[in-house]
C-alpha positions as CSV (number, residue, x, y, z in Angstrom):
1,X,-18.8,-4.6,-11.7
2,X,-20.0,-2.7,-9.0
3,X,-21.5,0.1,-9.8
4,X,-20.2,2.1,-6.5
5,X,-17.2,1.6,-7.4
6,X,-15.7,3.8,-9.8
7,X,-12.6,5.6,-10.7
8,X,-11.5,8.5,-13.3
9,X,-8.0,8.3,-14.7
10,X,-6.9,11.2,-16.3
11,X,-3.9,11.5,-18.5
12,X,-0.8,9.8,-20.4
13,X,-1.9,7.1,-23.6
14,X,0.7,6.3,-25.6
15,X,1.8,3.7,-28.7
16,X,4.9,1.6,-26.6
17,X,7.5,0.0,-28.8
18,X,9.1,-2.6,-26.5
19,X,12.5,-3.9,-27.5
20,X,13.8,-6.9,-25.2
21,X,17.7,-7.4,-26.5
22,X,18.8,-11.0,-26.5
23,X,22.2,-10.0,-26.1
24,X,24.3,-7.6,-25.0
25,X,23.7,-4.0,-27.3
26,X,26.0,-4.0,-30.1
27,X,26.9,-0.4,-31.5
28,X,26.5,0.0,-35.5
29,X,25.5,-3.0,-35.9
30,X,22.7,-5.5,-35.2
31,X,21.2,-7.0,-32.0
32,X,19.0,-9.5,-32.1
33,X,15.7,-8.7,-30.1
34,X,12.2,-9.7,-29.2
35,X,10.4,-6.3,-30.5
36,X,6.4,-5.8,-29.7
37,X,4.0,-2.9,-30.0
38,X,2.0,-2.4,-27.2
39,X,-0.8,0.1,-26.0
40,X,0.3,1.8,-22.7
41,X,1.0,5.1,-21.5
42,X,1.0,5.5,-16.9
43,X,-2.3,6.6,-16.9
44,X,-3.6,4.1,-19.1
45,X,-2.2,1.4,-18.0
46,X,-3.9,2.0,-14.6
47,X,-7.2,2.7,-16.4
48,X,-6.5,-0.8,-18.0
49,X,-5.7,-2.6,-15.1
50,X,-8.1,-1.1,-12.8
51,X,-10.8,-2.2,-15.5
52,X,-9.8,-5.9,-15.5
53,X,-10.2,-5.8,-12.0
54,X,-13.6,-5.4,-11.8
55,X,-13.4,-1.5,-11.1
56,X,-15.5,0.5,-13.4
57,X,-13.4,3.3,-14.5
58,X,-13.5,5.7,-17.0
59,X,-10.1,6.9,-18.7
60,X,-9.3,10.9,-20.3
61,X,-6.7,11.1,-22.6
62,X,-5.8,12.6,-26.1
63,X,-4.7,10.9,-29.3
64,X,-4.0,11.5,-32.3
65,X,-6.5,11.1,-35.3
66,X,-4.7,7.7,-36.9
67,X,-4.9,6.1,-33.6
68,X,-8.0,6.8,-31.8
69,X,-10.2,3.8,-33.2
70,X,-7.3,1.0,-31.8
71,X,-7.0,3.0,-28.2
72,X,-10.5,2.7,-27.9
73,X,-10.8,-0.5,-28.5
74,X,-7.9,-1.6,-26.5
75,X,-9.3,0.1,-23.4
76,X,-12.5,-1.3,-23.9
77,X,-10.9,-4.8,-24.0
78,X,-10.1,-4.2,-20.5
79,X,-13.6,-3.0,-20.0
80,X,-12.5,0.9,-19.7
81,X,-15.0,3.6,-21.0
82,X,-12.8,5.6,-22.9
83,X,-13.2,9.7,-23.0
84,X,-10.6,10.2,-25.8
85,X,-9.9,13.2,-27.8
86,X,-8.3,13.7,-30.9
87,X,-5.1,16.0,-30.8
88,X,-5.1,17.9,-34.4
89,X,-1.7,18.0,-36.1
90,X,0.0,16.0,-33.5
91,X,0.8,12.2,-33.7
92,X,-0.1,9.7,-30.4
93,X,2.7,10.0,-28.2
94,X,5.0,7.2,-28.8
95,X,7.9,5.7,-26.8
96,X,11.1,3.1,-27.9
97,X,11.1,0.9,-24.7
98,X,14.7,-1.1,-24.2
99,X,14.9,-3.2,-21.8
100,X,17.4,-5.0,-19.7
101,X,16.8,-7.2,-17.2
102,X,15.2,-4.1,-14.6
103,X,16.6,-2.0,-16.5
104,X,14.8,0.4,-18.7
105,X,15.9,3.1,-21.5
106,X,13.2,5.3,-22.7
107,X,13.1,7.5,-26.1
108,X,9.9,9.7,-25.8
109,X,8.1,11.6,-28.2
110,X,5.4,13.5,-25.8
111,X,3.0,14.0,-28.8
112,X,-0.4,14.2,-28.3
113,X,-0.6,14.3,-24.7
114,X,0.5,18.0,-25.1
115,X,-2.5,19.2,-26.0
116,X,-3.8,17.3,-22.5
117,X,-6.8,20.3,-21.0
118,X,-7.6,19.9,-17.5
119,X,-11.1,21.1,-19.0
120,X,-11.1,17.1,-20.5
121,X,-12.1,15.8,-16.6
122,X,-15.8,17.2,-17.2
123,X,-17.7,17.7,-13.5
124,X,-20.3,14.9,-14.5
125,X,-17.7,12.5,-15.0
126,X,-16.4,13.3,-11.4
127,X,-19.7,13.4,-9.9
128,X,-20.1,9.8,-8.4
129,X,-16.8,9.1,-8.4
130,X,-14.6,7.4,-5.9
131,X,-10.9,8.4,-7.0
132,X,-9.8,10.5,-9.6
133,X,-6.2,9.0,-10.5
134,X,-3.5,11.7,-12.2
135,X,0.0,11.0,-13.1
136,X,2.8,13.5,-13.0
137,X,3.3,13.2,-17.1
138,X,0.4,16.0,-16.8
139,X,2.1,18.5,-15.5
140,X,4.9,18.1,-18.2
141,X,2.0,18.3,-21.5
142,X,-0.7,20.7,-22.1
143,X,-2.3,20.8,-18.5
144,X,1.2,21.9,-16.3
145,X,0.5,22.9,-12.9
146,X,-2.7,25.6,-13.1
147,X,-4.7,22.8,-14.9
148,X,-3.6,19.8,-12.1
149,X,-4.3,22.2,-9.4
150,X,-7.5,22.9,-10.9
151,X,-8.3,19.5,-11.4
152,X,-7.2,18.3,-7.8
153,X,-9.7,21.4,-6.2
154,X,-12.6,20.4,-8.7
155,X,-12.3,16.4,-7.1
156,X,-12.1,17.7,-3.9
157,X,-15.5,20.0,-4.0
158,X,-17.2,16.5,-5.6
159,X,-16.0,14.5,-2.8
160,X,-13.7,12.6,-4.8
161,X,-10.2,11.6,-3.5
162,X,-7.2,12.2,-5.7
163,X,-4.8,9.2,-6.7
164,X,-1.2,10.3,-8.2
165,X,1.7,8.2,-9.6
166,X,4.9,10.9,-10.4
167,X,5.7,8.6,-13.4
168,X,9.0,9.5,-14.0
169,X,12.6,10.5,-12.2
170,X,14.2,11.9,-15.2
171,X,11.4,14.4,-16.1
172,X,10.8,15.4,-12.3
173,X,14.4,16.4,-12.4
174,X,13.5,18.4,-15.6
175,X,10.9,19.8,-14.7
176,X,11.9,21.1,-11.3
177,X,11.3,18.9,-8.1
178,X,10.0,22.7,-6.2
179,X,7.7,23.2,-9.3
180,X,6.4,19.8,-9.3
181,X,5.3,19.5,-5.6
182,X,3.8,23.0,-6.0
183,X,1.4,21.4,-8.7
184,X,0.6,18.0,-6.9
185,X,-0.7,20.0,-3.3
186,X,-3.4,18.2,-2.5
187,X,-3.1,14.6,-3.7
188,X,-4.3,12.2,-1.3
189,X,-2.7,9.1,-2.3
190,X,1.0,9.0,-3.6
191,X,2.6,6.0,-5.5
192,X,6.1,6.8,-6.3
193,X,9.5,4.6,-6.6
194,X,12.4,5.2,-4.5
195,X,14.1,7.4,-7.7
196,X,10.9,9.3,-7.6
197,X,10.3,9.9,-3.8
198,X,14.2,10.8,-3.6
199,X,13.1,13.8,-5.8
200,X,9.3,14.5,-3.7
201,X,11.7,15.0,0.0
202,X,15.3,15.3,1.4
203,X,15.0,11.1,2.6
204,X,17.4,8.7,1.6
205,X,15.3,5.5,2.6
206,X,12.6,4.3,1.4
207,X,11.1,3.7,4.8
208,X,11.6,7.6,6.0
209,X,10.4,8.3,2.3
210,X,7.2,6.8,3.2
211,X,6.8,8.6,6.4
212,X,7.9,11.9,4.9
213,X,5.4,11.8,1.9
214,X,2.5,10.5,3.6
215,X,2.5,12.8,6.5
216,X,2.5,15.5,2.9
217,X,0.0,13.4,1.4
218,X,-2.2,11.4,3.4
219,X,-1.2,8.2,2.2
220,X,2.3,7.0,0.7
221,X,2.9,4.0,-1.5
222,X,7.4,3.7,-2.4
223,X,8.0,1.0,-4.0
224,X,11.9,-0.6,-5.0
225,X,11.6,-2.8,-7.4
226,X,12.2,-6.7,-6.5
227,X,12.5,-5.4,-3.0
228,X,9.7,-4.5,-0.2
229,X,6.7,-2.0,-0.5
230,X,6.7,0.4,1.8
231,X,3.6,2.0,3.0
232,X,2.4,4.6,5.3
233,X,-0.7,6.8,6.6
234,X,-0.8,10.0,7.7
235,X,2.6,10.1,9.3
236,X,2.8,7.4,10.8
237,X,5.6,4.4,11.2
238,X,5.9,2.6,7.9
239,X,5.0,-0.9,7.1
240,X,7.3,-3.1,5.0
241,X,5.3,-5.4,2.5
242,X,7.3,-7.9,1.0
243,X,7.4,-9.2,-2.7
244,X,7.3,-12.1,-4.6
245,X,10.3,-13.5,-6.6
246,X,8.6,-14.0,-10.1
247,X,10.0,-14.7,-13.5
248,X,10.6,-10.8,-14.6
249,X,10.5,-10.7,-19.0
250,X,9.5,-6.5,-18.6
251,X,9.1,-4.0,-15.4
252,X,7.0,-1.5,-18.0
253,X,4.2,-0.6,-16.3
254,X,4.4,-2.1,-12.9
255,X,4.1,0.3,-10.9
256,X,1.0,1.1,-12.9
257,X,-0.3,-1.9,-12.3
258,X,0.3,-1.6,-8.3
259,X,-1.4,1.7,-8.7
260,X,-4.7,-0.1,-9.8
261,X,-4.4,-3.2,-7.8
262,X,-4.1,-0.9,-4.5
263,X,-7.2,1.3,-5.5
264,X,-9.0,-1.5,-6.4
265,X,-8.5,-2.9,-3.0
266,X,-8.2,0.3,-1.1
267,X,-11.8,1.9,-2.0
268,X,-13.3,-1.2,-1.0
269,X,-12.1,-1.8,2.7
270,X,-9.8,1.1,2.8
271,X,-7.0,-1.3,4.5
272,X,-3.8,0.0,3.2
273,X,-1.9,-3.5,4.2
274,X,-4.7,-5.4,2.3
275,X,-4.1,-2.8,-0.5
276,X,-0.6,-2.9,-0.5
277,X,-0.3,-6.8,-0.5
278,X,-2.8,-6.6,-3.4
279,X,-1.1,-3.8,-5.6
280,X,1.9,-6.0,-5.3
281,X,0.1,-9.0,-7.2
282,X,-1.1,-7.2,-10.0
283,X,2.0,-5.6,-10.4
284,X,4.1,-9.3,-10.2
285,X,1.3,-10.2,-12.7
286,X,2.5,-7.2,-14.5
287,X,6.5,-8.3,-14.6
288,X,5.8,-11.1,-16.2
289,X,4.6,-9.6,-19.7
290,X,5.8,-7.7,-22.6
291,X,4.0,-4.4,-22.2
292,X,2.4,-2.3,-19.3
293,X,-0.9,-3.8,-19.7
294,X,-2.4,-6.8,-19.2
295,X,-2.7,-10.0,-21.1
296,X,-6.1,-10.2,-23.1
């Protein structure tokens, strides 16, 4: 690995249970289904991808005391150095996982990333870092928008730019779309699908998205699914990166796994077309596997 490269992920771990019907769901009664356990969780999915890249990277998260010996071992598989902590009286944050062809129903127990502290991201991890990556699940647990805007200003005085994935439509919406972008001021580089970005700015395409958010941001990744990447810097006219037609078994994760194969490009040669084109590898890789990690 090189040892200039290097990137902090702070955030979401959780215990995925994915459940692949092999038929149409059947009420009150069965359906037969594929049905695996898998580590993930946005932010450590990243972690794990970014580390089987070849970046070193360091993940923060919090668990819960049953758990912590398998997540640590799992992110070290991936050669991840994991920082985690053990959440008293709460369970790992677990989520049921159906999916259907793209299409993804989620049943989420938040768990021990509530007791998430901005105060995890120590400064002498930051020091010597290249990107600090967030995702927007943090603003939902314990470290809501004080702690993220802490933690974005902190990165900043170390020199460190500021990665963020939103992570999820349907808890934006909760949440508050005004009280979310008040907490992610700052972030440098935004990955966000077209459900997301529709929620960040008052676009309708993903193109004007991409414009919109970088010219916010600095940088803007919006991606749709089986269709092109859009990318764009500082304002500027978006690019259209196209994607691969693959064999899709599970989206989980892919856009986590775009996240790491752009960084892992991008703080390299810092060519966002390079980036983009190599996000969208890893994250075809990703498709193609049960889970939001990858394959051991």
């Amino acid at each position: 690995m090189d040892p200039a490269r290097r990137v902090v992920v702070f955030g979401d771990i959780v215990n995925d249970v994915v459940v692949v019907p092999k038929t149409g769901i059947r009420a009150d009664t069965d359906t037969t289904s594929t049905i695996r356990p898998r580590p993930g969780g946005s932010a450590a999915n990243t972690a794990a991808w970014l580390g089987s890249l070849g970046t070193r990277t360091d993940f923060i998260g919090r668990v819960g005391l049953a758990d912590i010996e398998y997540h640590i071992g799992e992110l070290r598989k991936q050669n991840v150095e994991p920082h985690l902590g053990i959440a008293t009286g709460l369970p790992t944050s677990t989520i049921v996982i159906i999916v259907e062809g793209e299409r993804r129903t989620m049943f989420t127990e938040r768990g021990a990333n509530r007791a998430l502290s901005s105060k995890d991201v120590t400064d002498e991890l930051l020091a010597g870092a290249t990107v600090l990556h967030l995702t927007g699940y943090s603003l939902l647990d314990g470290t809501r928008v004080p702690g993220v805007r802490e933690l974005i200003d902190r990165a900043h005085a170390a020199g460190v730019t500021v990665s963020l994935n939103p992570g999820s439509a349907g808890f934006i919406g909760d949440f508050g779309p005004t009280e979310f972008l008040a907490g992610i001021v700052g972030a440098d580089i935004l990955f966000a699908n077209v459900q997301e970005a529709a929620l960040l700015c008052t676009e309708t395409t993903p193109e004007r998205m991409a414009q919109v958010l970088s010219a916010r941001h600095g940088l803007a990744v919006i991606t749709q699914g089986a269709d092109s990447v859009f990318v764009s810097e500082g304002g500027n006219k978006p690019i259209s990166v196209p994607v691969p037609t693959v064999r899709l078994v599970d989206p989980t994760g892919a856009g986590d796994a775009m996240a790491a194969g752009f960084l892992n490009s991008w703080i390299v040669e810092h060519d966002m077309l390079k980036a983009a084109q190599a996000g969208i590898l890893v994250a075809a890789r990703a498709v193609m596997l049960m889970g939001g990690r990858p394959a051991i």
